[in-house]
C-alpha positions as CSV (number, residue, x, y, z in Angstrom):
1,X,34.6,209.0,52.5
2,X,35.8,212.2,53.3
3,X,37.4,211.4,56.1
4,X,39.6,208.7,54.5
5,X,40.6,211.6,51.9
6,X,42.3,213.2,55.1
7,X,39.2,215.9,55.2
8,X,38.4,215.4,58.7
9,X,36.2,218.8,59.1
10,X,33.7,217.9,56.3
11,X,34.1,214.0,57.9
12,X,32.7,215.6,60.9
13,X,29.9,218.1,59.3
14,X,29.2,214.8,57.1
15,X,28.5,212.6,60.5
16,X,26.5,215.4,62.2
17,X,24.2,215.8,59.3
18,X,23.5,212.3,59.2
19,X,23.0,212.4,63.0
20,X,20.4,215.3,62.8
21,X,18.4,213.1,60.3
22,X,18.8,209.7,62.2
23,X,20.2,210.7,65.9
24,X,20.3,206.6,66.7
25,X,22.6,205.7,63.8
26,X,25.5,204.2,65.9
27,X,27.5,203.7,63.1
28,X,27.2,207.4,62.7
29,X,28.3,208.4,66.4
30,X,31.3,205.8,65.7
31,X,32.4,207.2,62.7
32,X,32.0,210.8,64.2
33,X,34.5,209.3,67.4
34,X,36.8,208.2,65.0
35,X,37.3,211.5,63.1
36,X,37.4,213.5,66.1
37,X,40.2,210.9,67.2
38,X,42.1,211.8,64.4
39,X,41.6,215.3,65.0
40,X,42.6,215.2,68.1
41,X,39.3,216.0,70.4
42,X,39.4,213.1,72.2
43,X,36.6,214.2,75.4
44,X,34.6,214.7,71.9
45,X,35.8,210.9,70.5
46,X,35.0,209.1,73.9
47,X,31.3,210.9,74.0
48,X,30.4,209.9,70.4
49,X,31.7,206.7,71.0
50,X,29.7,206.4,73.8
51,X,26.6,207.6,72.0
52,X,27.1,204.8,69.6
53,X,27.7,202.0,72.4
54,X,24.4,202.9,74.3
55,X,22.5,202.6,70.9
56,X,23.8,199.5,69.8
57,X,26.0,198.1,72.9
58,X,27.8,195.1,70.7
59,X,29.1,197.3,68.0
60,X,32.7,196.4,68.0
61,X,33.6,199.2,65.7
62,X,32.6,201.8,68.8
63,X,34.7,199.8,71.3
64,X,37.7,199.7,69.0
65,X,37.2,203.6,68.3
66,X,36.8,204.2,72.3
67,X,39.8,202.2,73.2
68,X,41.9,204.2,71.1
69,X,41.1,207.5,72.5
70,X,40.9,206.1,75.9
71,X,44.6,205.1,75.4
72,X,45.3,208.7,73.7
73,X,43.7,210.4,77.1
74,X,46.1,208.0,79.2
75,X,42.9,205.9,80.6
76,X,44.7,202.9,80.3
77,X,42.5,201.1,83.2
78,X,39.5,202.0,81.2
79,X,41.0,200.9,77.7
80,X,41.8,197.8,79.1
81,X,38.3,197.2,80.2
82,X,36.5,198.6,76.9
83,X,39.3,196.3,74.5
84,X,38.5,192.9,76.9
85,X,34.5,193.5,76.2
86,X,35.2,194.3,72.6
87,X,37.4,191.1,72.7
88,X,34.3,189.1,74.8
89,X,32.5,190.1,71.3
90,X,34.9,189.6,68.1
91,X,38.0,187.5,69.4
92,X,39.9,187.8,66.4
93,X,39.3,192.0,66.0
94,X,43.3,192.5,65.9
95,X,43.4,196.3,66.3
96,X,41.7,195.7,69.6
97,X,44.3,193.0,70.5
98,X,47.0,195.4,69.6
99,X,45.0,198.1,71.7
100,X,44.7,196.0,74.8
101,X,48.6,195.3,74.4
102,X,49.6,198.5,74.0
103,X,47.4,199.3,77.6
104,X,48.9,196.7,79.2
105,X,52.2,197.4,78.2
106,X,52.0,201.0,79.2
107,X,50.6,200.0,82.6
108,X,53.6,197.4,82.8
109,X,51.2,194.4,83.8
110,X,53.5,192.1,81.8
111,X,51.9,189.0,83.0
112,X,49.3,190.0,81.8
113,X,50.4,191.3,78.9
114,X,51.8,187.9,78.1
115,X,48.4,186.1,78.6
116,X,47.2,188.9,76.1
117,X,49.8,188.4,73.1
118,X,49.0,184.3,73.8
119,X,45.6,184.6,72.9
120,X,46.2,187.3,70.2
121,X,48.7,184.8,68.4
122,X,46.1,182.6,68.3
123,X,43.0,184.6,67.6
124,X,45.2,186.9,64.9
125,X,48.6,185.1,64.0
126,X,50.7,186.9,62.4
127,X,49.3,190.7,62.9
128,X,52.5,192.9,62.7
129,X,51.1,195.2,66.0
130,X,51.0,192.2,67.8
131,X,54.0,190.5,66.4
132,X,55.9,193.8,67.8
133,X,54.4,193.7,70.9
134,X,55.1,189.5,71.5
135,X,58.9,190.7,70.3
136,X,59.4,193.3,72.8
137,X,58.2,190.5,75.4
138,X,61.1,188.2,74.4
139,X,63.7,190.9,74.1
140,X,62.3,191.5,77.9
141,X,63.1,188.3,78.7
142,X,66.3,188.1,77.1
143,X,65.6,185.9,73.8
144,X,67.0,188.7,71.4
145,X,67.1,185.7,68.6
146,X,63.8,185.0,69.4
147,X,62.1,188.6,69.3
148,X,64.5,188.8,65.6
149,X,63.0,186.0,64.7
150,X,59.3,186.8,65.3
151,X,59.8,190.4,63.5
152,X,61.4,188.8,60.4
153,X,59.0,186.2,60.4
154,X,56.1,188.7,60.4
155,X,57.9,191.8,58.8
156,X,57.1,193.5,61.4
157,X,60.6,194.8,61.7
């Protein structure tokens, strides 16, 4: 709770108490990545994340939380790999589509990126991260009436 009130600090003191009085709560270790995320300790993110993975190794909410501050850290290679076994696991978890785009895209593996948006449209239609990152495919290509359409379609734009 605390962290969704923007009070990151007493987020994290919150998660470490928890963790001293059940150290395998993965949801825990997750929730502990994510505020460190947001605080910007990402070496801290990743190894709570990890924590959380090794304790319950299908918990999606861990992969989704590792991706992102793989991505912030500029791992892109491993973000990719974490978001496709999140992905393997819950194919319609569309922060993890928009994740693995936003990798892909930074990388400039466009084909790739293409088969990506594909099976996000059809695992999450409609999700404005992905709309915006099928858009700035078209505009690539040259379909500016296209990519308008799919951001006014989606409000995404």
């Amino acid at each position: 709770m605390h962290q969704n009130l923007g009070r990151l600090d007493e987020a994290v003191a919150s998660y470490k108490r928890a963790l001293a009085i059940k150290p395998d709560y993965a949801e825990a270790h997750s929730n502990l990545g994510s505020a460190f995320l947001d605080l910007g300790r990402l070496e801290d993110a990743v190894a709570s994340c990890r924590k959380a993975l090794a304790i319950e190794p299908e918990y999606v909410g861990a992969y989704r939380n590792l991706s992102s501050a793989l991505l912030d850290l500029g791992a892109m290679d491993e973000a990719i790999a974490i978001c496709r076994k999140a992905l393997a696991l819950k194919p319609d978890y569309a922060e993890v589509h928009g994740n693995l785009a936003e990798a892909l895209e930074k990388t400039n593996r466009t084909e790739d990126l293409r088969e990506a948006v594909a099976v996000a449209k059809r695992n999450c239609p409609g999700h404005p991260r992905l709309s915006l990152s099928e858009a700035q495919l078209l505009y690539r290509d040259g379909d500016f009436e296209a990519a308008r359409a799919v951001l006014e379609t989606t409000g995404a734009s």
